[in-house]
Structures are given as C-alpha cells and as structure tokens.
PyMOL Python script that loads the backbone (N, CA, C, O; Angstrom):
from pymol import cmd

cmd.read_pdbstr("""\
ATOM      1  N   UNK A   1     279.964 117.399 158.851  1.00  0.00           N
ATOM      2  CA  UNK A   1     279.731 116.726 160.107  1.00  0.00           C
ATOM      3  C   UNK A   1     278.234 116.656 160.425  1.00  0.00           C
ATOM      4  O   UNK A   1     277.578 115.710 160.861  1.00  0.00           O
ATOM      5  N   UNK A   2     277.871 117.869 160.102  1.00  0.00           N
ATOM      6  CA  UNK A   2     275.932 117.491 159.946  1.00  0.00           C
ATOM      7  C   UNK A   2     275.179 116.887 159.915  1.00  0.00           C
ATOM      8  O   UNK A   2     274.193 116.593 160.591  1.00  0.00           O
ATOM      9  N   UNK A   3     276.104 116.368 158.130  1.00  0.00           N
ATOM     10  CA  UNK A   3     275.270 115.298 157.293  1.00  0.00           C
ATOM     11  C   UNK A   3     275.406 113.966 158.400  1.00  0.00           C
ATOM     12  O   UNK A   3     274.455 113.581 159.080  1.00  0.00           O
ATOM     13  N   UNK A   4     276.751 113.364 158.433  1.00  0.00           N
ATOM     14  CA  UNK A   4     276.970 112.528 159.291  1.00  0.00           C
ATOM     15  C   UNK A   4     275.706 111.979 160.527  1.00  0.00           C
ATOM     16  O   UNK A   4     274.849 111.096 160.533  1.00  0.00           O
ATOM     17  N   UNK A   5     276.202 113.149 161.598  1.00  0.00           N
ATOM     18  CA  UNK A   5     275.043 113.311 162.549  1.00  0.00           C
ATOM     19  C   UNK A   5     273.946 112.803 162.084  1.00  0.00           C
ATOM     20  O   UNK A   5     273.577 111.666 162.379  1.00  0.00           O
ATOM     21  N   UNK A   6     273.079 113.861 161.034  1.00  0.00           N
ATOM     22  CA  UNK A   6     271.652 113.348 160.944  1.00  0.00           C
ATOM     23  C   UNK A   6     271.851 111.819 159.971  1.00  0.00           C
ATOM     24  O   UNK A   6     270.793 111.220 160.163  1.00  0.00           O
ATOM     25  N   UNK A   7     272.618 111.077 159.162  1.00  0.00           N
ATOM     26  CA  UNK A   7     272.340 110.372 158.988  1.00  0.00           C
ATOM     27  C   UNK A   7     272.203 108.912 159.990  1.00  0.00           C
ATOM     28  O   UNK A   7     271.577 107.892 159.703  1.00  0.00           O
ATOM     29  N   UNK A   8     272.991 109.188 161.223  1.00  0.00           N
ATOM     30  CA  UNK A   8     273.180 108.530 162.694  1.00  0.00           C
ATOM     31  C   UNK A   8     272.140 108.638 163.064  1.00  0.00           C
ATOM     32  O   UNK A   8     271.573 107.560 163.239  1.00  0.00           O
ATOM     33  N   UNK A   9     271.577 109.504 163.283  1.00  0.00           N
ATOM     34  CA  UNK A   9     269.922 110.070 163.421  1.00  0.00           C
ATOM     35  C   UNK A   9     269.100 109.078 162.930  1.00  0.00           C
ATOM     36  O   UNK A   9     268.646 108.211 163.676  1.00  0.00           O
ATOM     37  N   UNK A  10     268.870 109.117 161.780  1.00  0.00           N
ATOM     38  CA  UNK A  10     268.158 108.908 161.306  1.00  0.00           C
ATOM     39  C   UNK A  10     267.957 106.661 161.143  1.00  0.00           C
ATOM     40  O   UNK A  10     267.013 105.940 160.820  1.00  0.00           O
ATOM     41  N   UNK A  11     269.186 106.422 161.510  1.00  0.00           N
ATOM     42  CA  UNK A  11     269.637 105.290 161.682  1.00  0.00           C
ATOM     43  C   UNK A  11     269.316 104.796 162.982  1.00  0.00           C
ATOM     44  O   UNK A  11     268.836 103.673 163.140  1.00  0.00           O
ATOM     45  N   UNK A  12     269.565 105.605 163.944  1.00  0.00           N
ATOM     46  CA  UNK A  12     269.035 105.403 165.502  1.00  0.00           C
ATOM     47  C   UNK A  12     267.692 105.301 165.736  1.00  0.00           C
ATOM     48  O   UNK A  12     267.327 104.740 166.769  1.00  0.00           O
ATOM     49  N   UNK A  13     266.626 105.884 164.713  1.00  0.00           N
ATOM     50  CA  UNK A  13     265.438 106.374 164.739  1.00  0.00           C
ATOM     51  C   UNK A  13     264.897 104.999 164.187  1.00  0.00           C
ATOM     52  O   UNK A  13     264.147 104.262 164.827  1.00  0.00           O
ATOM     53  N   UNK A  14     265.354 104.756 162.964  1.00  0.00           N
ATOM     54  CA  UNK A  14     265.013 103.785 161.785  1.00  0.00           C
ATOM     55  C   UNK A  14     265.082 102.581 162.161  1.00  0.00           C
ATOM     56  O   UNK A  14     264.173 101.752 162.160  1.00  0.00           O
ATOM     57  N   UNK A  15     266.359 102.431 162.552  1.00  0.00           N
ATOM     58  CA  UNK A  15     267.272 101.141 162.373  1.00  0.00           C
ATOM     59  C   UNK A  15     267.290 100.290 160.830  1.00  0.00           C
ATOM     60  O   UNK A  15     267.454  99.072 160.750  1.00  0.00           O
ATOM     61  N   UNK A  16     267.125 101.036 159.872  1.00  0.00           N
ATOM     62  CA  UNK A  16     267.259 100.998 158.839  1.00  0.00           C
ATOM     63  C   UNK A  16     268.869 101.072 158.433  1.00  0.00           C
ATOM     64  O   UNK A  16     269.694 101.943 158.709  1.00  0.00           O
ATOM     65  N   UNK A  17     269.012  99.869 157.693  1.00  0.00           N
ATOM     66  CA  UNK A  17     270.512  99.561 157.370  1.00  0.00           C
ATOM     67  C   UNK A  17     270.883 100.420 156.344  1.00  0.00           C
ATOM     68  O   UNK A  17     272.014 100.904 156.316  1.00  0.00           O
ATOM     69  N   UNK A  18     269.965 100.682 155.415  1.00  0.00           N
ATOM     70  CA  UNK A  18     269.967 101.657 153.950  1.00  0.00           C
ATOM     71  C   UNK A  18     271.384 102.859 155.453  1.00  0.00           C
ATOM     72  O   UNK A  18     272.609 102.878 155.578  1.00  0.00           O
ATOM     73  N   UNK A  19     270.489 103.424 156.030  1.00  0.00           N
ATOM     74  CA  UNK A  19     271.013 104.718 156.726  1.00  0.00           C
ATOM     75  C   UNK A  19     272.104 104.188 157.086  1.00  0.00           C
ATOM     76  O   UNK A  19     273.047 104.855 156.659  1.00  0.00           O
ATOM     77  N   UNK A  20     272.479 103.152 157.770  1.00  0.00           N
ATOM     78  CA  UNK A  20     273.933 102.885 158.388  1.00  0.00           C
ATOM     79  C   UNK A  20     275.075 102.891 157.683  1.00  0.00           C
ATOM     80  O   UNK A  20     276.152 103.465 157.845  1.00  0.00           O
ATOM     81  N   UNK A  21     274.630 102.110 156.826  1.00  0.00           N
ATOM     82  CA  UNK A  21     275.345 101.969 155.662  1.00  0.00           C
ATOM     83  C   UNK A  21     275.770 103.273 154.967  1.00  0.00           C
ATOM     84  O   UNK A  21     276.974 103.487 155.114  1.00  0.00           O
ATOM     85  N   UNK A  22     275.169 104.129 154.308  1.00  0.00           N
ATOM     86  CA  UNK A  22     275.334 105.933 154.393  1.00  0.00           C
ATOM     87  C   UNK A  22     276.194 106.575 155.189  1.00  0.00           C
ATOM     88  O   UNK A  22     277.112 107.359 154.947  1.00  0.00           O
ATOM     89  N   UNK A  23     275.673 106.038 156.370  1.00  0.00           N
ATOM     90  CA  UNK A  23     276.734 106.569 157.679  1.00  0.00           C
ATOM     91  C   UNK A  23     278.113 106.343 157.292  1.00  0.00           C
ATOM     92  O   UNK A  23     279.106 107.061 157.181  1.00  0.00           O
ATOM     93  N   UNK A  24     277.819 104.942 157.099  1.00  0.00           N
ATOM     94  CA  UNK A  24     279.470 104.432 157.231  1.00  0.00           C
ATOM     95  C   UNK A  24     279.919 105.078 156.311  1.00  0.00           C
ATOM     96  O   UNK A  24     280.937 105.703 156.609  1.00  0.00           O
ATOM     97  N   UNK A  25     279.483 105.214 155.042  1.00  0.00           N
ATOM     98  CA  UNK A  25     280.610 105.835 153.998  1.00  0.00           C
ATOM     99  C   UNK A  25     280.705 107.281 154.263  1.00  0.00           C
ATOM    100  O   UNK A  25     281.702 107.963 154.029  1.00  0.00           O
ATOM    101  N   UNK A  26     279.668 107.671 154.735  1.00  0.00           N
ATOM    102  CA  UNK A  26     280.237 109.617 154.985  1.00  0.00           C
ATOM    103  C   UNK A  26     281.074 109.725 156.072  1.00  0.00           C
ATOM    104  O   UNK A  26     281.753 110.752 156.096  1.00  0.00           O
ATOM    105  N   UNK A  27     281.250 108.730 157.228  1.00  0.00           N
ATOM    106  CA  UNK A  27     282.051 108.678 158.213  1.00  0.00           C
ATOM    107  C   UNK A  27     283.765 108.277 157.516  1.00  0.00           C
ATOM    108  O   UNK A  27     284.894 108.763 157.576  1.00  0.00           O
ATOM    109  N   UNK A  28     283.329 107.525 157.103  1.00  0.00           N
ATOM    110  CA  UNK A  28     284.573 106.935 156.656  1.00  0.00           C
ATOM    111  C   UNK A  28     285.733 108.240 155.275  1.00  0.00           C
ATOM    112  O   UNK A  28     286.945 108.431 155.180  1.00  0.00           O
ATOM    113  N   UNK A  29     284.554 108.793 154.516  1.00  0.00           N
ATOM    114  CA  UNK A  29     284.803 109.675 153.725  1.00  0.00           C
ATOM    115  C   UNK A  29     285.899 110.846 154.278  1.00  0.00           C
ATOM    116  O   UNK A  29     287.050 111.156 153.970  1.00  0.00           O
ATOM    117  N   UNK A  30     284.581 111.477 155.582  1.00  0.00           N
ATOM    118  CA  UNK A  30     285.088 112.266 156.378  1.00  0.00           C
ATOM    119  C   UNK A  30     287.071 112.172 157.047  1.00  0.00           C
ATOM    120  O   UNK A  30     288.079 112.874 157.126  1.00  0.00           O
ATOM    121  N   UNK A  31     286.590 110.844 157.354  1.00  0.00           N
ATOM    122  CA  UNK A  31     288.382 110.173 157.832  1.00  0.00           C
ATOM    123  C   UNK A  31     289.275 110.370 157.455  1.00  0.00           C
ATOM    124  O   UNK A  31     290.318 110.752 157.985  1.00  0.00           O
ATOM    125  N   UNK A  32     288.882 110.023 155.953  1.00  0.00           N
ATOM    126  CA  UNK A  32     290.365 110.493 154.818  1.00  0.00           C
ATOM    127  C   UNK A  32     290.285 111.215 154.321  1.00  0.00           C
ATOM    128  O   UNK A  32     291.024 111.391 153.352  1.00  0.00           O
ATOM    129  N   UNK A  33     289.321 112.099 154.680  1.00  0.00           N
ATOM    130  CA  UNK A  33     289.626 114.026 154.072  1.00  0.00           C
ATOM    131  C   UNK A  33     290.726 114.138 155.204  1.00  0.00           C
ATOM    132  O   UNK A  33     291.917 114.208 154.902  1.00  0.00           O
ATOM    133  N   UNK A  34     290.170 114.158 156.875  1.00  0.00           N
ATOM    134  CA  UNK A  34     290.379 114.910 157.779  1.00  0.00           C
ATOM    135  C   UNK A  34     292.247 114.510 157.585  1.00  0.00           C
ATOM    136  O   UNK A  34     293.150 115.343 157.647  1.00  0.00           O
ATOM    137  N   UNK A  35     292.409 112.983 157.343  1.00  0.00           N
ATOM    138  CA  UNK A  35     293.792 112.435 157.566  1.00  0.00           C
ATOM    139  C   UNK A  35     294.840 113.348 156.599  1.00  0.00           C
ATOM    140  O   UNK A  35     295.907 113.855 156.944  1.00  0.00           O
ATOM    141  N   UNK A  36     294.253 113.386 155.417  1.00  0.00           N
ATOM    142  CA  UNK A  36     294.958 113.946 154.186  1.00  0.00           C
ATOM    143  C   UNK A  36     295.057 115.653 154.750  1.00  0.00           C
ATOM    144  O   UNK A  36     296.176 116.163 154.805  1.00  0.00           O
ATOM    145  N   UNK A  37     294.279 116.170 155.004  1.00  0.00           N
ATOM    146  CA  UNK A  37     294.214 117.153 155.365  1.00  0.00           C
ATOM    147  C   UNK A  37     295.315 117.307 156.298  1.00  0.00           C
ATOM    148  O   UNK A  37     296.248 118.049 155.991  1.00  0.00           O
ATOM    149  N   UNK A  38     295.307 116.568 157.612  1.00  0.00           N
ATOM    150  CA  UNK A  38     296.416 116.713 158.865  1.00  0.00           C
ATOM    151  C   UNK A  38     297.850 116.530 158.187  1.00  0.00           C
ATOM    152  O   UNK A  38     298.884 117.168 158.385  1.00  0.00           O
ATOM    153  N   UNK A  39     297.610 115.522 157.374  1.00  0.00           N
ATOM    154  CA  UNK A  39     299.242 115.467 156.767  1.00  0.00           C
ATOM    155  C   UNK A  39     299.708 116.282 156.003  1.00  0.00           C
ATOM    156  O   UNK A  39     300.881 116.545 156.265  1.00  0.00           O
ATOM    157  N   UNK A  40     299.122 117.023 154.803  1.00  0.00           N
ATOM    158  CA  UNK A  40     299.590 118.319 154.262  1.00  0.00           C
ATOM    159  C   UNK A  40     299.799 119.404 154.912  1.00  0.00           C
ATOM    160  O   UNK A  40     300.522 120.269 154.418  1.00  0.00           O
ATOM    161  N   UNK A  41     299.020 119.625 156.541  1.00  0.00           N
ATOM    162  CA  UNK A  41     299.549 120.649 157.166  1.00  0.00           C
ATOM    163  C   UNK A  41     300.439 119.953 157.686  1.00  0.00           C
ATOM    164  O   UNK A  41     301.492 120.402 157.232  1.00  0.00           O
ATOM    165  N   UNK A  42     300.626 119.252 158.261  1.00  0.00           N
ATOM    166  CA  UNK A  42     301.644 118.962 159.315  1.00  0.00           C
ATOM    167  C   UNK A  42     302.866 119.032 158.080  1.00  0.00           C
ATOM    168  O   UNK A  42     303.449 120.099 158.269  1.00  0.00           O
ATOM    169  N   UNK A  43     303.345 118.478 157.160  1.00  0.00           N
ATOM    170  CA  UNK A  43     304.293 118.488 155.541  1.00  0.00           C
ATOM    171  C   UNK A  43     304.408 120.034 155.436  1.00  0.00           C
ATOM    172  O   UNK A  43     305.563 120.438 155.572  1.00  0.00           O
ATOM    173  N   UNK A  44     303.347 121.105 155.197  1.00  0.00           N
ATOM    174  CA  UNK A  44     303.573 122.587 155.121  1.00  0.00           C
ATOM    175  C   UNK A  44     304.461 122.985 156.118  1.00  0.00           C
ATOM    176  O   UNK A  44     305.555 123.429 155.769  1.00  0.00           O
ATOM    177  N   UNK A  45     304.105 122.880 157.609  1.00  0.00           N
ATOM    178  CA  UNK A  45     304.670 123.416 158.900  1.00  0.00           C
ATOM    179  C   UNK A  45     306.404 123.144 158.513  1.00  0.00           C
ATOM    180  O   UNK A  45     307.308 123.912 158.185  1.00  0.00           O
ATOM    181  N   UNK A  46     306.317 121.398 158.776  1.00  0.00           N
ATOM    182  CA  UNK A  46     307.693 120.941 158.448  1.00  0.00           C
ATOM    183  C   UNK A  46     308.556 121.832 157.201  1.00  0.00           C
ATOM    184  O   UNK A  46     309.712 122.237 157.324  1.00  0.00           O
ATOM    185  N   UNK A  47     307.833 121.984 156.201  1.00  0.00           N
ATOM    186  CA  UNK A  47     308.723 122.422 154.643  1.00  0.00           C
ATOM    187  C   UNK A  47     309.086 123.916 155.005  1.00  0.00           C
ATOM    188  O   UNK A  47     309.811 124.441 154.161  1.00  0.00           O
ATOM    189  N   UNK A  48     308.716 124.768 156.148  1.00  0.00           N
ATOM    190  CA  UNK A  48     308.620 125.820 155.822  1.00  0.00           C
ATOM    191  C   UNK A  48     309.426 126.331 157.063  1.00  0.00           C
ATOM    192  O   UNK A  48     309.286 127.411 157.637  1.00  0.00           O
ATOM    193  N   UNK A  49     310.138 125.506 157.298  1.00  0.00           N
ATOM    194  CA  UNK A  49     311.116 125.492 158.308  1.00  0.00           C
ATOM    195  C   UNK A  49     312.262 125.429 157.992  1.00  0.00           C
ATOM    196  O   UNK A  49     312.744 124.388 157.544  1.00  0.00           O
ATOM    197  N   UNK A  50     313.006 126.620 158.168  1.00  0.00           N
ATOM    198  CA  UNK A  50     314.388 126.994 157.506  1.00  0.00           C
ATOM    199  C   UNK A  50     315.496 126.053 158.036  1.00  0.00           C
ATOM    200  O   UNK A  50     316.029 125.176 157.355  1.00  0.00           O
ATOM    201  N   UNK A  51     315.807 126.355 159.431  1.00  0.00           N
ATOM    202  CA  UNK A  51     316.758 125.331 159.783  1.00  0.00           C
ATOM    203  C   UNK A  51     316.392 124.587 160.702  1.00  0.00           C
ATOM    204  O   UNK A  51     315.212 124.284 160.880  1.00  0.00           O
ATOM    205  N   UNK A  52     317.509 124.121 161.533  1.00  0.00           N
ATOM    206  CA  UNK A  52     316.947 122.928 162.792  1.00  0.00           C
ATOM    207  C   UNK A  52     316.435 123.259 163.675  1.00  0.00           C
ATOM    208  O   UNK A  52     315.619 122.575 164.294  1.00  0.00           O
ATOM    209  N   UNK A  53     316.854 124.620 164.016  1.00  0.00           N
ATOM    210  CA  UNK A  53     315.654 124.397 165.406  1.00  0.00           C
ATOM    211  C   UNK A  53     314.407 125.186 165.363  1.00  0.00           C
ATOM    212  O   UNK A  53     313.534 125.222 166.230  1.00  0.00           O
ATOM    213  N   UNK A  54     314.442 125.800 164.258  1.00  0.00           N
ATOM    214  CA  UNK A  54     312.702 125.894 163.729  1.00  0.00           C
ATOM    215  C   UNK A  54     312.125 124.679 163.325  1.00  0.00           C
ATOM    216  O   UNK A  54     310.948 124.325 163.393  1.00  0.00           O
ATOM    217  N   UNK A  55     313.140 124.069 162.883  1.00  0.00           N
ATOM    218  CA  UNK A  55     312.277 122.106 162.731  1.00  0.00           C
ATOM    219  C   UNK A  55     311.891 121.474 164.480  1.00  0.00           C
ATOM    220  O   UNK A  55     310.819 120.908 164.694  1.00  0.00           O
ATOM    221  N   UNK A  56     312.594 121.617 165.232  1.00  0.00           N
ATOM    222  CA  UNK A  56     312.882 121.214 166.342  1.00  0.00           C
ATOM    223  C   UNK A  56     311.653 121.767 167.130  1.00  0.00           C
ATOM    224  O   UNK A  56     310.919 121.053 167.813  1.00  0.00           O
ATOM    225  N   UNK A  57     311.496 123.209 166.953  1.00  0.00           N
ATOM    226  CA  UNK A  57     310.361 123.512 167.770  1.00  0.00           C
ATOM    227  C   UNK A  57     309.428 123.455 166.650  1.00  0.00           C
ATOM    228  O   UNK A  57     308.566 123.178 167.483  1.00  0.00           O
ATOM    229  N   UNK A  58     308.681 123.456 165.372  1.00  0.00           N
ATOM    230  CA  UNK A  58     307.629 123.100 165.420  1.00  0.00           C
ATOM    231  C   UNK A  58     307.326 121.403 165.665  1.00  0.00           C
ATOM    232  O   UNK A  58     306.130 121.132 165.773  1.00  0.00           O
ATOM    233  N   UNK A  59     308.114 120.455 165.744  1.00  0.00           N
ATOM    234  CA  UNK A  59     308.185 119.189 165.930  1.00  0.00           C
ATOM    235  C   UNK A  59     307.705 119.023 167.932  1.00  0.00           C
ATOM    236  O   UNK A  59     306.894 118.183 168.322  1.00  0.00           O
ATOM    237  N   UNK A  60     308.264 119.790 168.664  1.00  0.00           N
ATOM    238  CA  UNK A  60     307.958 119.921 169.589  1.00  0.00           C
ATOM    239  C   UNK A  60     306.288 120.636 169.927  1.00  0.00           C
ATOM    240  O   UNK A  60     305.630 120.405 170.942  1.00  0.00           O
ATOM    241  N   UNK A  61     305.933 121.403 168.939  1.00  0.00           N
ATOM    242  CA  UNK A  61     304.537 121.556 168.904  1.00  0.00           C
ATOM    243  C   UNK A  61     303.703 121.142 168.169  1.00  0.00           C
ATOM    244  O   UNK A  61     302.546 121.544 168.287  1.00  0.00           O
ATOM    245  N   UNK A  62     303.984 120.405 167.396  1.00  0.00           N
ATOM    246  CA  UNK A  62     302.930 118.992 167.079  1.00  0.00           C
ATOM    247  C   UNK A  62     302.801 118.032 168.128  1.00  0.00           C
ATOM    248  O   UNK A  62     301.751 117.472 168.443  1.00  0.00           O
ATOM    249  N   UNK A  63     304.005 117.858 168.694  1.00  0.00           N
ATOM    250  CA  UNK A  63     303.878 116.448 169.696  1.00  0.00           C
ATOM    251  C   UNK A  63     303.111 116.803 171.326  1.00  0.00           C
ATOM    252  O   UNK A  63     302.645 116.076 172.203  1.00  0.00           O
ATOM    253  N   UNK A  64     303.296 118.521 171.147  1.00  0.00           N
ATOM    254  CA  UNK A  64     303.040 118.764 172.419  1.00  0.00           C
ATOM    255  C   UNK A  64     303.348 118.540 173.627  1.00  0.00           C
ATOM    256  O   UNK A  64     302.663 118.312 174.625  1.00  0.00           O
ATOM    257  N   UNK A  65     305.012 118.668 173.358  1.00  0.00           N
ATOM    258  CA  UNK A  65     306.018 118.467 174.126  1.00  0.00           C
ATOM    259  C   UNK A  65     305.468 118.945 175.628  1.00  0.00           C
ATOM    260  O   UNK A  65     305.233 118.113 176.504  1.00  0.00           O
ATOM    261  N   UNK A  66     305.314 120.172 175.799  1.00  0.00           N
ATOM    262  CA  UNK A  66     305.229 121.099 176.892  1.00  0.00           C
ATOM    263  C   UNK A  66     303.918 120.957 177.701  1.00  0.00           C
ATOM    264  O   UNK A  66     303.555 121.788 178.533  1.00  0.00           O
ATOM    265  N   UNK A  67     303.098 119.595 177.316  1.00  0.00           N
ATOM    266  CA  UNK A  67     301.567 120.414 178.328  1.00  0.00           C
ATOM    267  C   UNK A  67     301.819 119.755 179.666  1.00  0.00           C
ATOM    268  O   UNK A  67     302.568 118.866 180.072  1.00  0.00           O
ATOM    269  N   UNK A  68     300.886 120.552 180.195  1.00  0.00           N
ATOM    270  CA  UNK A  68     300.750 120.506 181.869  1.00  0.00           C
ATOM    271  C   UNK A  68     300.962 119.007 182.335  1.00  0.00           C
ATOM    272  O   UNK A  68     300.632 118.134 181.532  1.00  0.00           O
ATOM    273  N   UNK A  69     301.449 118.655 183.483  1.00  0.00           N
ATOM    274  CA  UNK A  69     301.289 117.709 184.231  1.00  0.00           C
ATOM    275  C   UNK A  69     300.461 117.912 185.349  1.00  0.00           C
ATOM    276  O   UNK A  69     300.294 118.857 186.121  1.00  0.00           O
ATOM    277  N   UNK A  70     299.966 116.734 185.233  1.00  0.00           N
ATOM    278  CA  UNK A  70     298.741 116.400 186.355  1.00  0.00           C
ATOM    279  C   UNK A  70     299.301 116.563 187.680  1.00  0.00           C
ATOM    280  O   UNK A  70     300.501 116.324 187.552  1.00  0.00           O
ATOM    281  N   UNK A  71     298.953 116.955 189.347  1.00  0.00           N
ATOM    282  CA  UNK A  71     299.775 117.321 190.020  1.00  0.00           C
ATOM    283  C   UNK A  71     298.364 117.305 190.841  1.00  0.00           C
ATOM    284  O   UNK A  71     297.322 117.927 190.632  1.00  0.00           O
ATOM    285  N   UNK A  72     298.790 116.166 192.063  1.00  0.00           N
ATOM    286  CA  UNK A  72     297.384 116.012 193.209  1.00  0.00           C
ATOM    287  C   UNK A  72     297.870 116.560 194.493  1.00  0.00           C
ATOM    288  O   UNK A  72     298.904 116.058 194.933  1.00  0.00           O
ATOM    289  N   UNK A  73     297.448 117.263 194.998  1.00  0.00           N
ATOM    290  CA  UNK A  73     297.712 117.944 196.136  1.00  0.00           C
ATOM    291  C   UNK A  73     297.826 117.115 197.004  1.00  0.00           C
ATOM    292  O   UNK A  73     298.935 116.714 197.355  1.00  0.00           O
ATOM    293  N   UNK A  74     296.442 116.583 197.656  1.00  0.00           N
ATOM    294  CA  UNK A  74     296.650 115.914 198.951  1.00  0.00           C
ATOM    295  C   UNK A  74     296.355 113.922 198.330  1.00  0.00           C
ATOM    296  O   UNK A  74     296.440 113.668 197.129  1.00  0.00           O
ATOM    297  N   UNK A  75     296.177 113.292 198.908  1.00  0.00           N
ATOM    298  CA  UNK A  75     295.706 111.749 198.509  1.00  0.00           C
ATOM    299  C   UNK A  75     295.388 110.959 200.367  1.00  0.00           C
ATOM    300  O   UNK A  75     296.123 110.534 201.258  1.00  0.00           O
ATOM    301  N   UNK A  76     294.124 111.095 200.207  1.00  0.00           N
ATOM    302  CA  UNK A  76     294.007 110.007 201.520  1.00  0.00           C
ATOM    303  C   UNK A  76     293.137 108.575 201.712  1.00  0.00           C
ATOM    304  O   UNK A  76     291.966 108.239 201.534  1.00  0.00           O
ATOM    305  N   UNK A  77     294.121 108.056 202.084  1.00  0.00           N
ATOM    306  CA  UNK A  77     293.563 106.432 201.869  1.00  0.00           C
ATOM    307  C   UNK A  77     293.477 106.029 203.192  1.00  0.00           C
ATOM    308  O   UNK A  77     294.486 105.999 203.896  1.00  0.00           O
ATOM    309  N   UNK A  78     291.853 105.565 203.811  1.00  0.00           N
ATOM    310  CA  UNK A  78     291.801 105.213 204.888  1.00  0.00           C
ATOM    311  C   UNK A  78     291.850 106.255 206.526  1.00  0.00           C
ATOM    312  O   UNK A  78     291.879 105.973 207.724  1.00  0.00           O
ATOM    313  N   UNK A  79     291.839 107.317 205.847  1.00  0.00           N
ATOM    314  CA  UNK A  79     292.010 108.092 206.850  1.00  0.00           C
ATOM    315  C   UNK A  79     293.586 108.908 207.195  1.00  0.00           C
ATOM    316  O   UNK A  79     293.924 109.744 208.032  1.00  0.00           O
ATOM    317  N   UNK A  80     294.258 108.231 206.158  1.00  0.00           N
ATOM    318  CA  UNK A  80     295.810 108.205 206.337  1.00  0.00           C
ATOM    319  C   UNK A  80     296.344 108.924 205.223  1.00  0.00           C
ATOM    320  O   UNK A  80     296.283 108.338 204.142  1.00  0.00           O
ATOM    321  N   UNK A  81     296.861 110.083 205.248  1.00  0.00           N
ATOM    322  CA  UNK A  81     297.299 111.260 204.087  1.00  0.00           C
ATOM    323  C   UNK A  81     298.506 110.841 203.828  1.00  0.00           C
ATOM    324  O   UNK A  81     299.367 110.599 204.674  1.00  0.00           O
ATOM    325  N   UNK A  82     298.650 110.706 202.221  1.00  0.00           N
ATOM    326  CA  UNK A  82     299.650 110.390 201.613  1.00  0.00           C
ATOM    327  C   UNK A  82     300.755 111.763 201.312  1.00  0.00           C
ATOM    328  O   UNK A  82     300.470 112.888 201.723  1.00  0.00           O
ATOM    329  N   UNK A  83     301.722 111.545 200.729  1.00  0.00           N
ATOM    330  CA  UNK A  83     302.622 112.601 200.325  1.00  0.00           C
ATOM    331  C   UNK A  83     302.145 113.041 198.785  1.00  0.00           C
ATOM    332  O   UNK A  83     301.598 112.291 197.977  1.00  0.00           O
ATOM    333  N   UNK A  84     302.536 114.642 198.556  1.00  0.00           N
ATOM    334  CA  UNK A  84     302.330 114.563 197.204  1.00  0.00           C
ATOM    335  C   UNK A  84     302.778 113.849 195.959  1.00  0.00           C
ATOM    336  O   UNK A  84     303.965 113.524 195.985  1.00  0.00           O
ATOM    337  N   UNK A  85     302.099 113.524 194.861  1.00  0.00           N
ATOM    338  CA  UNK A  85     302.565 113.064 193.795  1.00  0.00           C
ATOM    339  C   UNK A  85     301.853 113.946 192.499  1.00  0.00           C
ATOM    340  O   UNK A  85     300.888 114.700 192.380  1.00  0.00           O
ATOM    341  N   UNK A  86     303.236 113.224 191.342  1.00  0.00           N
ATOM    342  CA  UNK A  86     302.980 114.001 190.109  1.00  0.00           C
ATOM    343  C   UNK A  86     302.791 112.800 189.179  1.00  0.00           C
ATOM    344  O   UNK A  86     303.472 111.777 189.106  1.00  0.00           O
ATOM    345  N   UNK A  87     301.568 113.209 188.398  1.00  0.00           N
ATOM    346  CA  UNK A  87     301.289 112.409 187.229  1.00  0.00           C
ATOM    347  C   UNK A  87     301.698 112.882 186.047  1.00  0.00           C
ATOM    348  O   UNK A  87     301.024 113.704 185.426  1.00  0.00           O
ATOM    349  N   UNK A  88     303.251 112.249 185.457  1.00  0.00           N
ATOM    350  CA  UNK A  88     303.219 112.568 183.966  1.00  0.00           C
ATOM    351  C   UNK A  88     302.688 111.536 183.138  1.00  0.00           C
ATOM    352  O   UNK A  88     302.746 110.349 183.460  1.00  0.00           O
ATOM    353  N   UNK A  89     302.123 111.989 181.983  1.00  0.00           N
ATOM    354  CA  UNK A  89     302.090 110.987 180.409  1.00  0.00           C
ATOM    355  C   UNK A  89     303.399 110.606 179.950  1.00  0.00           C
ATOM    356  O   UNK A  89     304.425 111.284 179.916  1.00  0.00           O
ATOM    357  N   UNK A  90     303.162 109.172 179.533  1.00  0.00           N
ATOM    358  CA  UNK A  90     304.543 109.092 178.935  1.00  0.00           C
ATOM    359  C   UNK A  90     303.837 108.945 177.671  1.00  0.00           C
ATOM    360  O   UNK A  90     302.611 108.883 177.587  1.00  0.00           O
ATOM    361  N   UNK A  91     304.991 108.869 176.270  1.00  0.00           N
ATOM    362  CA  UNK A  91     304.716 108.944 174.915  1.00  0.00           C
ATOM    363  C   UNK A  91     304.577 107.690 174.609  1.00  0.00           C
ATOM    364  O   UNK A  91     304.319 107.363 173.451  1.00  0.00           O
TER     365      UNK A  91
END
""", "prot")
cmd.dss("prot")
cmd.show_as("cartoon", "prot")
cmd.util.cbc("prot")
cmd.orient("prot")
C-alpha cells in the first residue's frame, strides 16, 4: 500500500503519466490480490463448517446480519419536534 501511495505522490507532484500509469497497475494489482484473497477466506470459513447452522451463522457474519441501527432521538423541523424514528439499512 506504500508503494501505491508514493507512486500517487509522486504523480500528484509530477503529473507525469510514466507515474500514473505505475499507479494504475499497482492499484489494480493490489485489487486482485486483495479479491482472491477475500474469496479463499471467505471459501475456508464456509468449508470448515460442519453443519447448517455453523454455515448459517458464519454466513450471518460475513453479511453482518446483526449491526447497530441508526436511532435519532429527537428531530425538529421548524421549531416543531417530531416523534422518534429508526433508521435501518436495507440489503
């Protein structure tokens, strides 16, 4: 990630295409390590899961079933206080 950086650097500095060009392929390099990488763990987690609902919950913690919902206390518009509301994500 370093290399990356300073070659951005050095491209921002330059504006030399030689460097961008560099960029792009160590960026791009980087991509399909990181991708290949996520998918053999995520393939390990899955394989090493005896039955269903050890499949079930690590599937639920990849997706990150469980995180917090957003939750605004007060809301006032105009001088005029609204009721509470909850913000979920949908998938």
């Amino acid at each position: 990630m370093k290399v990356r950086d300073k070659l951005y650097k050095k491209w921002l500095i330059t504006r030399n295409y030689v460097f961008l060009n560099k960029y792009k392929l160590y960026r791009n390099k980087i991509a399909i390590i990181n991708k290949i990488y996520r998918d053999c763990f995520y393939n390990d987690i899955l394989i090493k899961s005896d039955n269903t609902k050890k499949i079930w919950n690590n599937i639920n913690l990849l997706i990150n079933k469980k995180r917090p919902s957003s939750h605004i206390e007060k809301l006032q518009v105009d001088n005029q206080q609204t009721k509470t509301i909850s913000l979920h994500r949908s998938l």
